[in-house]
C-alpha positions in Angstrom: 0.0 0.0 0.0 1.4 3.4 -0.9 1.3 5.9 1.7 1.2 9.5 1.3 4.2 11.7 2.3 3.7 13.0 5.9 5.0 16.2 4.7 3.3 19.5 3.0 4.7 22.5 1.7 1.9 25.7 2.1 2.1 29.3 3.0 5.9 29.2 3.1 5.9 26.7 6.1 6.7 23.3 6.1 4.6 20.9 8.0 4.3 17.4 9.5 2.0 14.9 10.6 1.7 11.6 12.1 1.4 9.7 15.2 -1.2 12.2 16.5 1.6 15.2 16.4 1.9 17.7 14.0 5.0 20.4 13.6 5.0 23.1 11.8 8.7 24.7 10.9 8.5 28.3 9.3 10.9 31.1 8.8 10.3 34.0 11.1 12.8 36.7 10.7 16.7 36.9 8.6 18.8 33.6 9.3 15.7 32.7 12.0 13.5 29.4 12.5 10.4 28.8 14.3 9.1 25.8 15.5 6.1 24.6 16.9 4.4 21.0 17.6 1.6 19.8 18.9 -0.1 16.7 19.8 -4.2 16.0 19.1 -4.5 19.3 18.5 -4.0 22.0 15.7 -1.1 24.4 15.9 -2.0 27.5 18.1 -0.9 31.0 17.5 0.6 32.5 20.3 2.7 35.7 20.8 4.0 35.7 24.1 7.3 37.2 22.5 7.6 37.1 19.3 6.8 40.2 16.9 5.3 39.0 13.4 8.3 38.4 10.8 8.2 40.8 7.9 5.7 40.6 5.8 8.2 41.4 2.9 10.9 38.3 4.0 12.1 36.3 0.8 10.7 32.9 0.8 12.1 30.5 2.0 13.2 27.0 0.1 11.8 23.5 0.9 12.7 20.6 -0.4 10.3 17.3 0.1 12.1 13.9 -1.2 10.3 12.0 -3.5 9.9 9.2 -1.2 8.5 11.3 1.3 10.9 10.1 3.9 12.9 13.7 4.7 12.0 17.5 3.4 13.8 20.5 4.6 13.5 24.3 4.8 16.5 26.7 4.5 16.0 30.4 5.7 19.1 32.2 4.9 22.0 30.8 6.8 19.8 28.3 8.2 18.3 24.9 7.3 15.7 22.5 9.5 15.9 18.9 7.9 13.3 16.9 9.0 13.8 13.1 8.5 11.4 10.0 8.8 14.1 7.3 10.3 11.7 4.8 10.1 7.6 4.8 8.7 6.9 4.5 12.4 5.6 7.9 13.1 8.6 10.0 14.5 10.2 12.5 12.7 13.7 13.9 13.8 14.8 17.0 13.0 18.7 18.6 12.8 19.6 22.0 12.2 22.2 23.0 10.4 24.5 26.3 9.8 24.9 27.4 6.0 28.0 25.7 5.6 26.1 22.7 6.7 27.4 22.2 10.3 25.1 20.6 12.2 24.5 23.1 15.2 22.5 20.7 17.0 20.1 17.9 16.7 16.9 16.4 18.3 18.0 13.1 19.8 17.0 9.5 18.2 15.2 6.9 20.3 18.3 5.1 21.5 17.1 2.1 19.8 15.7 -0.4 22.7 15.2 2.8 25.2 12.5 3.8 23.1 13.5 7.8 23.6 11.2 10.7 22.6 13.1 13.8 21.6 9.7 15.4 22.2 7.5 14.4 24.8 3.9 15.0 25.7 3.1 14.0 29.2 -1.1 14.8 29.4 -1.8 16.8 32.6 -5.3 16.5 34.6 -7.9 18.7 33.5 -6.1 19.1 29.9 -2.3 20.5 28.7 0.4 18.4 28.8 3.9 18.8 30.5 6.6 18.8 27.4 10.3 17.9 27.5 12.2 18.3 24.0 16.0 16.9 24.2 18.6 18.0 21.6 22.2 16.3 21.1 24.7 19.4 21.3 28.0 20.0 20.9 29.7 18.7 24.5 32.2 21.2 23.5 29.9 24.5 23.0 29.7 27.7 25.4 26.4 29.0 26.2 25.7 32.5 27.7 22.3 34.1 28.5 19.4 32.8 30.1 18.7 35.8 32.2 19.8 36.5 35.6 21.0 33.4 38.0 23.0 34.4 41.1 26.2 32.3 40.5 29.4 33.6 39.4 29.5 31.3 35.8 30.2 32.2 32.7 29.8 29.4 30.4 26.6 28.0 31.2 27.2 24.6 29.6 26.8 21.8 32.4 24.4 24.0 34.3 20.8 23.4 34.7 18.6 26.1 35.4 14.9 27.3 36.7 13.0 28.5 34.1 11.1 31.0 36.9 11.4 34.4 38.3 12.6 34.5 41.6 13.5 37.6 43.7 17.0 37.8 42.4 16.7 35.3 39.8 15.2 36.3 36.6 14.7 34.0 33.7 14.6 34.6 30.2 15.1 31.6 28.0 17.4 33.2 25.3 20.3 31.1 25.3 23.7 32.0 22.7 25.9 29.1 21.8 29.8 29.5 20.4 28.5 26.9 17.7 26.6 30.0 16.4 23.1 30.0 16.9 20.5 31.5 19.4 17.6 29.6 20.7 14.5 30.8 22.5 12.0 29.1 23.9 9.2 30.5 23.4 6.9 29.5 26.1 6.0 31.4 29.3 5.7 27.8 31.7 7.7 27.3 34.8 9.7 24.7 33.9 13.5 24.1 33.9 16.6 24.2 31.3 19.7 21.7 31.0 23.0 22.4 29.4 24.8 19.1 29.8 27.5 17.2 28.0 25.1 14.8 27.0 22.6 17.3 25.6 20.2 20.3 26.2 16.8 19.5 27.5 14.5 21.9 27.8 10.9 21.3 29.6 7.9 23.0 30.3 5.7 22.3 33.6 2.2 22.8 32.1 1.2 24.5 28.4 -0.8 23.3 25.2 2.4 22.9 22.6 6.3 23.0 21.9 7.5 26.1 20.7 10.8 27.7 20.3 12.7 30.0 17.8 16.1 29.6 16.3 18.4 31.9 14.5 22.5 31.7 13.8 25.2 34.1 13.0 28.6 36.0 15.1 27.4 37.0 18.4 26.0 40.2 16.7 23.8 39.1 14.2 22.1 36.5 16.7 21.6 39.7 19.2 20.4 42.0 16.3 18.3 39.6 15.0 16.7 38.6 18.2 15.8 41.9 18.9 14.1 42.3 15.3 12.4 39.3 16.6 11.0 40.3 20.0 11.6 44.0 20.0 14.0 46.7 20.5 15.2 48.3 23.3 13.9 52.0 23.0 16.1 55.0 23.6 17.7 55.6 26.6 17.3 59.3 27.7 20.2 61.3 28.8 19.0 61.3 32.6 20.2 57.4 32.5 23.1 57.8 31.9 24.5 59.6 35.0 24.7 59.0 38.9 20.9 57.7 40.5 20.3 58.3 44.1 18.4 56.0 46.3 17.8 54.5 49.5 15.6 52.4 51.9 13.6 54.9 52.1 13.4 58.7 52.7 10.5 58.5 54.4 8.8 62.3 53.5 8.8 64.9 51.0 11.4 67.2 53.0 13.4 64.4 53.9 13.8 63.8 49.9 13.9 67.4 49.1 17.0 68.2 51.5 18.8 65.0 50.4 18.8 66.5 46.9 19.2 69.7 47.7 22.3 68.7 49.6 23.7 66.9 46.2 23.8 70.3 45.0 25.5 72.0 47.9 28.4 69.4 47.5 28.2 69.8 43.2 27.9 66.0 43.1 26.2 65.0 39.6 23.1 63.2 40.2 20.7 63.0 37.6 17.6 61.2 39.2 16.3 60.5 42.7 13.9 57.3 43.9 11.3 57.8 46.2 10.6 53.8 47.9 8.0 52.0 49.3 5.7 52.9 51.8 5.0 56.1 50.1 1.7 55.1 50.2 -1.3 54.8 52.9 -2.1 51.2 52.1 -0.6 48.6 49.1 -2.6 49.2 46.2 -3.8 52.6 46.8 -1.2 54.2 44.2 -0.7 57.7 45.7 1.0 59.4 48.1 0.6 59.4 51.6 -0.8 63.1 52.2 0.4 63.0 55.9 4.3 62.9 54.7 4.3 64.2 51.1 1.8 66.9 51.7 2.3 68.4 48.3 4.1 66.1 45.7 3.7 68.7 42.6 5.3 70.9 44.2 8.7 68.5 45.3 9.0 67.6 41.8 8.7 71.1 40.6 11.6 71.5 42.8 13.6 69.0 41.9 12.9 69.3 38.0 14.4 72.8 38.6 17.8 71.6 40.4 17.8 69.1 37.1 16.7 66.1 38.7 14.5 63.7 37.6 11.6 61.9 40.2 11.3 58.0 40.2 8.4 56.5 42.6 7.8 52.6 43.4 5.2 50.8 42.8 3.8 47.7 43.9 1.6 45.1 42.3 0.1 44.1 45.5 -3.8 44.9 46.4 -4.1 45.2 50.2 -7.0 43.5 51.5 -8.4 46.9 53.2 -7.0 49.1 50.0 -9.1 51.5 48.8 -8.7 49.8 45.5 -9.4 46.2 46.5 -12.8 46.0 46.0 -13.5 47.6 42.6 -10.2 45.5 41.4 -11.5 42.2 43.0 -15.3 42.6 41.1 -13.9 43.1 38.0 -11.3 40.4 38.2 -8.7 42.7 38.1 -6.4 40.8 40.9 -4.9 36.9 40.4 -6.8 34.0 42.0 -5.7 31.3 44.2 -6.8 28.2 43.0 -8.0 26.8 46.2 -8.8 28.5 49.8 -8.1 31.9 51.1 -7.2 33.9 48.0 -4.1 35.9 49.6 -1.0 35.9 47.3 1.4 37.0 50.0 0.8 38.1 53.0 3.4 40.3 53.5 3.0 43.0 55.0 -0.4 41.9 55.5 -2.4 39.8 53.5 -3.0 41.0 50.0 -3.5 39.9 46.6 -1.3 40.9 43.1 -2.7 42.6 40.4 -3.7 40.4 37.2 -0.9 42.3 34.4 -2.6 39.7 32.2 -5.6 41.1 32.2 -5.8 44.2 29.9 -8.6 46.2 31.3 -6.5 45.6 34.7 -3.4 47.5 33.1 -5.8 50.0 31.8 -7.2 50.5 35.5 -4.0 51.0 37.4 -2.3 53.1 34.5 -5.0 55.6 35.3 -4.5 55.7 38.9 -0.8 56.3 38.4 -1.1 58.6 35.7 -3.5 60.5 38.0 -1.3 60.8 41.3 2.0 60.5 39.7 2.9 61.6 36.4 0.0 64.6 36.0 2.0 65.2 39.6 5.6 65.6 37.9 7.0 62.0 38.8 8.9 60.8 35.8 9.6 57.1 36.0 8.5 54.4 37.7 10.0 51.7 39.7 8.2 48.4 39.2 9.0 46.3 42.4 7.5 42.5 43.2 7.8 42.4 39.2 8.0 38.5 39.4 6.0 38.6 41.4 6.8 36.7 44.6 3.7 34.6 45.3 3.5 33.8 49.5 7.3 33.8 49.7 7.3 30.5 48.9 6.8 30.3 45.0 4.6 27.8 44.9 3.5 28.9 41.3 0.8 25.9 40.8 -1.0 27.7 43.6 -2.0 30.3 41.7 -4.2 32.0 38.7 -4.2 34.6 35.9 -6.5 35.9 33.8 -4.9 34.0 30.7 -4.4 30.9 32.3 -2.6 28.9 35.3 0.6 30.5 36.7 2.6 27.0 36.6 1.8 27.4 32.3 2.0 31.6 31.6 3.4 32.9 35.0 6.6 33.7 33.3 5.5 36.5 31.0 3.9 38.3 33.9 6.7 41.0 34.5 6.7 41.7 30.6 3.3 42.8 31.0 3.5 44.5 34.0 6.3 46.8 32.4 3.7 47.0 29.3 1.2 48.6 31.7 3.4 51.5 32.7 5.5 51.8 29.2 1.9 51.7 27.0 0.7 54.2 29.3 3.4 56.6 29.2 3.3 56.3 25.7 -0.3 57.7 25.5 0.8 60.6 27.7 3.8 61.5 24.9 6.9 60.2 26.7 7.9 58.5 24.0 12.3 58.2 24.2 11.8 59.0 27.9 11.0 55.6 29.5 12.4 53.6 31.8 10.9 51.1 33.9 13.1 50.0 36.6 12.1 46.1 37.4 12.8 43.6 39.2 11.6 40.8 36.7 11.5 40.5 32.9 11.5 37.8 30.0 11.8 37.8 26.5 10.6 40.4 25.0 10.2 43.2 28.2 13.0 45.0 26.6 10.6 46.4 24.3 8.8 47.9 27.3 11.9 50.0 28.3 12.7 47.3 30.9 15.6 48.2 33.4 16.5 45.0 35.0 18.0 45.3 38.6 19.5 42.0 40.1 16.6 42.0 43.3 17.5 41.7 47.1 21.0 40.4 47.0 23.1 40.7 50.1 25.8 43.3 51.2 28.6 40.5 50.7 31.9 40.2 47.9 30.3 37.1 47.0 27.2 39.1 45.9 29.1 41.7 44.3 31.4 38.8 42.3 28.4 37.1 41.6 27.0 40.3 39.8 29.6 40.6 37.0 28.2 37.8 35.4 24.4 38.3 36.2 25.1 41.4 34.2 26.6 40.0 31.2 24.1 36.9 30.8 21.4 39.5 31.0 22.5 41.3 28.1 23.3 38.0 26.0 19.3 37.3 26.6 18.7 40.0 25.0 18.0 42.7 27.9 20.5 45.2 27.3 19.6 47.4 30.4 20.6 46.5 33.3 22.0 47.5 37.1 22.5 46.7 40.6 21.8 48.0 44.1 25.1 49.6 44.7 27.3 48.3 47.7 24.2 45.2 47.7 20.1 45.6 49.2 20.8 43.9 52.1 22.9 44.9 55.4 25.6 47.0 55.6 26.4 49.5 57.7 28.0 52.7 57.1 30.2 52.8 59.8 31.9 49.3 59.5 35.1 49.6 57.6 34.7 46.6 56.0 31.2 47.5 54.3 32.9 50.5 53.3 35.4 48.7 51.2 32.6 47.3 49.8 31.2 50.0 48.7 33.6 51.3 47.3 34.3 48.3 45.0 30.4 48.2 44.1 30.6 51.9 42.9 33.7 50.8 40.7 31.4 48.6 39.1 28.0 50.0 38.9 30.3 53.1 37.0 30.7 50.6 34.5 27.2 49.0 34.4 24.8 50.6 32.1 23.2 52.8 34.8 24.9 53.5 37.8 22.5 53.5 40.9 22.9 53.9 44.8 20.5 51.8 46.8 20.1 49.7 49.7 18.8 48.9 53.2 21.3 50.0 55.4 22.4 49.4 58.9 20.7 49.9 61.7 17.4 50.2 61.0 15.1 52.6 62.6 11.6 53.2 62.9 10.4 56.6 61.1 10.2 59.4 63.4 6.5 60.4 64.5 5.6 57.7 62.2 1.7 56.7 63.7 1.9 53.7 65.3 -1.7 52.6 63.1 -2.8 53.3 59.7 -6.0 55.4 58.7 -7.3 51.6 58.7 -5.9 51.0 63.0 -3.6 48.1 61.7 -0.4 48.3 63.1 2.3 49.6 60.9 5.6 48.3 63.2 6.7 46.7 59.7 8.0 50.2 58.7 11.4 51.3 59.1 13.9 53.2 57.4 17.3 52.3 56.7 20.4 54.2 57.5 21.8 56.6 55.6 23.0 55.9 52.5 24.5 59.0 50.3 28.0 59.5 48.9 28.8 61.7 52.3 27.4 58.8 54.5 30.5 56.7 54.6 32.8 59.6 55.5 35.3 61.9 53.8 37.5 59.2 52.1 34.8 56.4 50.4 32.8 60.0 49.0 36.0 61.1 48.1 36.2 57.9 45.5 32.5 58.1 45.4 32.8 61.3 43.5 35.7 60.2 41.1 33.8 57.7 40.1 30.7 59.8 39.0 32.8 62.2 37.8 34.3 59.0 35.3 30.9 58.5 34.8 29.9 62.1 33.8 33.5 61.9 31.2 31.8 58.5 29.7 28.6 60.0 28.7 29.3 60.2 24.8 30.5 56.7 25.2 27.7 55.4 27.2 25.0 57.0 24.9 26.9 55.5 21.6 26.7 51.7 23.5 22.6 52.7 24.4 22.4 53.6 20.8 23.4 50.1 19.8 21.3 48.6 22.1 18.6 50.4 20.6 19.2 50.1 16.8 21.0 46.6 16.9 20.0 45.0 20.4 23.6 44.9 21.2 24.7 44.4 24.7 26.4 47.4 27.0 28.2 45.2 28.9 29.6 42.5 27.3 31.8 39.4 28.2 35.5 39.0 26.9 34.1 36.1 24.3 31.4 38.9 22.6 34.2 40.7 21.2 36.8 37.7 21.3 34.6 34.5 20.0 38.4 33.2 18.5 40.2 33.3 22.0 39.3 30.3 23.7 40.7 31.6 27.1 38.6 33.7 27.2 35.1 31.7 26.7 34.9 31.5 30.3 36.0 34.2 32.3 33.9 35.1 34.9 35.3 37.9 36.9 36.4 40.6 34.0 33.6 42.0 31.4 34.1 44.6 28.2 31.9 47.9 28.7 30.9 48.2 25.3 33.8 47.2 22.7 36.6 49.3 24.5 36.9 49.4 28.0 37.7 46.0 29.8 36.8 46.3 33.6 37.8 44.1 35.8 36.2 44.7 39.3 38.0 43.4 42.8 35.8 41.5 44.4 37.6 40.6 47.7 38.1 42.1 51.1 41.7 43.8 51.4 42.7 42.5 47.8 44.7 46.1 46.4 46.1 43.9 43.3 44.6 41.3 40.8 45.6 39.3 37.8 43.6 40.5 34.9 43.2 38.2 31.3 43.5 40.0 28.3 42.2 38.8 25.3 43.0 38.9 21.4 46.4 38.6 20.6 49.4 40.3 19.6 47.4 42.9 16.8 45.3 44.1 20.3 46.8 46.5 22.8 45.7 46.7 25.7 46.4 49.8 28.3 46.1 50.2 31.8 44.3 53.2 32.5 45.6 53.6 36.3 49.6 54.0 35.6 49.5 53.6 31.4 51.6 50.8 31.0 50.8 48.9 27.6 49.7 45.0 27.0 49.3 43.0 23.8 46.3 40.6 24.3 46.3 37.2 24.6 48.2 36.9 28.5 47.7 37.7 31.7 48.4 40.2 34.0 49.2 41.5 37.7 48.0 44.7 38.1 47.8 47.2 41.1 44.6 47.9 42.7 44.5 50.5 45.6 40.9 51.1 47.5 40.1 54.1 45.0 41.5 51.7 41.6 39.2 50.4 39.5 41.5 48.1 37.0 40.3 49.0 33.6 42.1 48.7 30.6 41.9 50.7 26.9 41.5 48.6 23.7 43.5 49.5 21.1 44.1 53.0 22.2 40.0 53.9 22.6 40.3 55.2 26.3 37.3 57.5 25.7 39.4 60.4 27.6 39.5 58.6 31.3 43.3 58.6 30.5 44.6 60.2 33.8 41.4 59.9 35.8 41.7 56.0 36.7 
């Protein structure tokens, strides 16, 4: 009996069937792949990242055999061949550069074991849990992935969470040294494994496979990822300086005097953060009229000293807000899916706002464009952005408006920036948006996402641990990132030690793509004449503000440095715009590692504690108590000079090097003789 070839060529997609699964492969952008597969079920549209490819894209080619047994589909410089090992309903497919270099492949059954290199496990109540295996090269690097606190490079032999975590963000863009970038394109908790043996990649709950590929250098993957899921917009010129912030000024002349005193000293700052608890309940979205009587007037005030106004906000609905009721009857909140329907209960119980739901974003927008932008604020600071369900993450818990948080929960930041970055939009703030965030996944940077690394802890651990939270971010293709300078948690002024560690963490944060001052500092106190009940008579001991935590805080030496190191950053301006440029026109990383620029020097595929701001400047932070000298890899080889920017002594690449590192040293090095004029001030 003849049988008819599984595969069909239509609409410029290839497609297969059999076995009860279909898979559709289709080009979706230059040099790009997607593919989807589902089983029992027609192949859904779904666009929780992607943008639409061009509607102008060349075709692509596809070739089916005559047999019927293989067909393939080249896209530029890539090609899917799909291949029917046996008429026994599986179909395997291999990807290939345009050389024809297999990049990586889905695994075979291993004969007797009877392996599935996709797998459909059905789920009660309908979706399945899927788990798609790929043979890859034991010998690849992989960077990307989004933020995970561990100070590792190369992420081949790591597994990792695919969920956001305070601290841990995950986006599931992953860029291999074999030349190709893979998304996955699904919004599930779930989990991602690099090993020698092969990648894995699996998905806790959704309704079908899906994942994008594309190949070229390091640059064309980035640039064509961000054609694929959006571009970063402009960074305005007030991100590019010195941010001031702390746990927490507490009222408006508290905030006014700190910037007022910025000014006395002729210290650069170009934005100041007004924290939590600026509010008279979670969820209310406005000021507290008891300590920031007149908030029009504080921004007017600090608009004219030149400083811009950023205000947290919260995705939690408190129980007893004076929102909670008109959010909870329109199902504008998330659901538990069984008993009280609290999604964390800190402070007090309370309940997150449902970013899924679009009439919900329209809802809160309003409230914060009507007491905070039509106020003067000018940015917003989107804390919780994960958001972090009980404490505990125990996602399966928990419901959206488009579906189950185990299957979408993942997306939830994107949206929650969309909320703020749509709605800013509509007010005309076009090229002057940034969200500040503590979550985000593909396709937030779109949204004017700037990712901070969460909570992490006062510690040189932390700090180490940083460097390369920073560098995998950008390889996912979030180019904006920062850091809680000197670490969120502990820390206290007056220790000598956390001083030093300051100090260090300014180095760095200079040479992060915005360089911000925050943190929780020791000790704590309760605010002054702070009520001891809310207009609601709950008890309010949860409050406290942290110690002070400006430039002059640590005492004459550390905001000696402090300064030199704006000041560096103030020189760097033309430099830092140029690298926020790329970001936005070409989705290149700011801050990149030693292999971006270097893919040919294998020494330098896995260094972990150095990183290139933009293509010119190698930094290489200390990140140890009473270290004042480090050893320092430089990469290329003998055509690239490298130069010390402290005491101007010149390097070819390709060694490695002791350098000195006194308390107010940053070691940073010049490629090639592009020292951006910091010659002298290192």
């Amino acid at each position: 009996m003849t049988i008819t070839s599984p595969f069909t060529a239509a609409d410029g997609a290839l497609t297969w069937v059999g076995d009860g699964e279909t898979v559709r492969i289709e080009p979706w952008g230059a040099n790009s792949i997607r593919v989807r597969a589902r089983f029992m079920q027609p192949i859904a549209d779904a666009d929780w990242a992607l943008l639409p490819p061009p509607a102008d894209a060349p075709a692509p080619t596809i070739v089916i055999a005559d047999d019927g047994s293989q067909a393939s589909l080249t896209n530029g410089g890539i090609t899917v061949t799909a291949r029917m090992p046996r008429w026994d309903g599986r179909c395997e497919l291999t990807f290939t550069d345009a050389d024809g270099t297999v990049l990586f492949k889905e695994t075979d059954d291993g004969g007797a074991l009877r392996l599935k290199a996709r797998k459909y496990e059905p789920l009660p109540g309908g979706g399945v849990r899927t788990t798609v295996t790929f043979d890859a090269d034991p010998h690849e690097h992989l960077y990307g992935m989004g933020e995970y606190q561990q100070p590792v490079m190369d992420l081949k032999g790591t597994t990792l969470e695919l969920a956001h975590r305070n601290s841990q963000v995950s986006v599931p863009f992953v860029v291999s040294s074999k030349g190709y970038g893979f998304l996955w394109h699904n919004p599930a908790v779930g989990r991602a494994t690099f090993a020698k043996t092969g990648t894995q990649w699996q998905a806790a709950a959704c309704d079908q496979i899906d994942y994008w590929v594309t190949v070229g250098t390091p640059q064309h993957i980035e640039r064509q990822y961000a054609d694929a899921t959006g571009h970063a917009p402009v960074m305005p010129e007030w991100g590019l300086g010195f941010w001031q912030c702390k746990l927490r000024y507490w009222n408006q002349e508290q905030l006014l005097e700190t910037a007022r005193e910025f000014k006395r000293r002729d210290i650069p700052v170009d934005l100041i953060v007004i924290d939590f608890f600026h509010w008279p309940l979670m969820g209310d979205f406005r000021f507290d009229a008891e300590f920031w009587p007149d908030p029009k007037a504080m921004a007017d005030e600090l608009h004219e000293m030149g400083i811009k106004l950023m205000v947290s906000v919260w995705p939690q609905i408190d129980l007893e807000s004076e929102n909670y009721d008109e959010m909870r009857a329109h199902n504008y909140l998330a659901h538990v899916t069984a008993g009280k329907d609290v999604g964390m209960w800190w402070p007090r119980d309370n309940q997150f706002l449902d970013a899924t739901n679009p009439e919900a974003r329209a809802f809160v927008w309003a409230l914060a464009k009507r007491n905070y932008t039509d106020l003067g604020v000018d940015a917003f600071w989107l804390d919780e952005a994960e958001p972090e369900w009980g404490g505990d993450y125990d996602y399966s818990h928990y419901l959206y408006h488009i579906g189950p948080v185990n299957k979408v929960g993942n997306v939830y930041p994107q949206l929650y920036n969309k909320t703020f970055y749509d709605g800013q939009l509509q007010i005309g703030r076009e090229g002057e948006i940034v969200n500040l965030t503590r979550a985000a996944w593909a396709g937030s940077q779109r949204y004017g996402s700037l990712v901070w690394s969460g909570d992490v802890h006062s510690t040189f651990d932390d700090l180490k641990a940083q460097i390369t939270c920073q560098v995998h971010m950008g390889m996912a293709g979030i180019p904006w990132f920062t850091t809680d300078m000197g670490g969120f948690a502990g820390g206290d002024p007056n220790d000598p030690d956390f001083r030093e560690l300051y100090v260090r963490w300014c180095q760095f944060s200079c040479f992060s793509p915005v360089m911000r001052n925050h943190g929780d500092r020791s000790p704590a106190t309760k605010v002054p004449g702070k009520p001891t009940f809310d207009r609601k008579g709950n008890p309010i001991d949860h409050i406290h503000t942290g110690a002070d935590n400006e430039p002059w805080s640590y005492g004459e030496d550390v905001e000696r440095i402090v300064r030199k190191y704006i000041a560096v950053r103030e020189t760097l301006r033309p430099y830092t715009r140029d690298l926020f440029a790329q970001a936005h026109a070409d989705g290149q990383p700011v801050a990149r590692g030693l292999f971006y620029e270097f893919p040919d020097d294998e020494a330098a595929a896995d260094v972990a504690d150095e990183y290139l701001f933009g293509p010119d400047l190698l930094v290489a932070p200390v990140t140890e108590l009473g270290a004042r000298s480090r050893e320092v890899y430089l990469p290329g080889d003998d055509s690239t000079t490298w130069t010390n920017l402290h005491d101007g002594a010149e390097y070819a690449g390709g060694r490695t090097v002791t350098v000195d590192a006194p308390l107010d040293v940053l070691p940073l090095f010049a490629r090639n003789g592009a020292d951006h004029a910091l010659n002298g001030m290192i």
